[in-house]
C-alpha positions as CSV (number, residue, x, y, z in Angstrom):
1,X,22.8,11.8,-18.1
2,X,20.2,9.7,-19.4
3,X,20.8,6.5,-17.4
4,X,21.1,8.6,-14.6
5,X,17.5,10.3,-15.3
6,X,16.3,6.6,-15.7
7,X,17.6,5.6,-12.2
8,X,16.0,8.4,-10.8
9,X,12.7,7.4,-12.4
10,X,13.2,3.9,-11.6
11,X,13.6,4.8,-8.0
12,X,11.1,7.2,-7.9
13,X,8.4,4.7,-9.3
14,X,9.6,2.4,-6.6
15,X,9.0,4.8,-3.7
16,X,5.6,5.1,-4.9
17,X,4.9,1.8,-5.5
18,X,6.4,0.7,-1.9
19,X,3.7,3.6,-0.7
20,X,1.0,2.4,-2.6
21,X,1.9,-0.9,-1.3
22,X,1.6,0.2,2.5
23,X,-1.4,2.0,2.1
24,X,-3.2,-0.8,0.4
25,X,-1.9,-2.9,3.1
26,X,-3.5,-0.4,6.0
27,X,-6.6,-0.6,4.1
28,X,-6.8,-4.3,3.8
29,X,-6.2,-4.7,7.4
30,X,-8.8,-2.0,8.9
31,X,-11.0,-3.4,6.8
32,X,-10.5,-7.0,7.9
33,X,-10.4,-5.6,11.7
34,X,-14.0,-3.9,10.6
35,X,-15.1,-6.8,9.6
36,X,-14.0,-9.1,12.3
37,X,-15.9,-6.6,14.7
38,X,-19.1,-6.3,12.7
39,X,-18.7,-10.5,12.8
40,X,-19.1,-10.8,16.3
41,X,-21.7,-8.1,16.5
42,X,-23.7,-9.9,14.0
43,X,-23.4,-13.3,15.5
């Protein structure tokens, strides 16, 4: 039951950190998009 319980864990920690991943991921590429736009405004 225990090693079961672990797998469970493990696999739940690697949902999240796959979710965590994506979102990071979004955010790194609106902001790059962000700044690509304010770029050419700027210059």
């Amino acid at each position: 039951a225990g090693f079961l319980g672990f797998t469970d864990v493990a696999a739940g920690a690697k949902g999240i950190a796959k979710i965590l991943f994506f979102i990071a991921l979004i955010i790194f590429l609106i902001v790059l998009v962000f700044g690509v736009l304010l770029g050419v405004l700027v210059f």
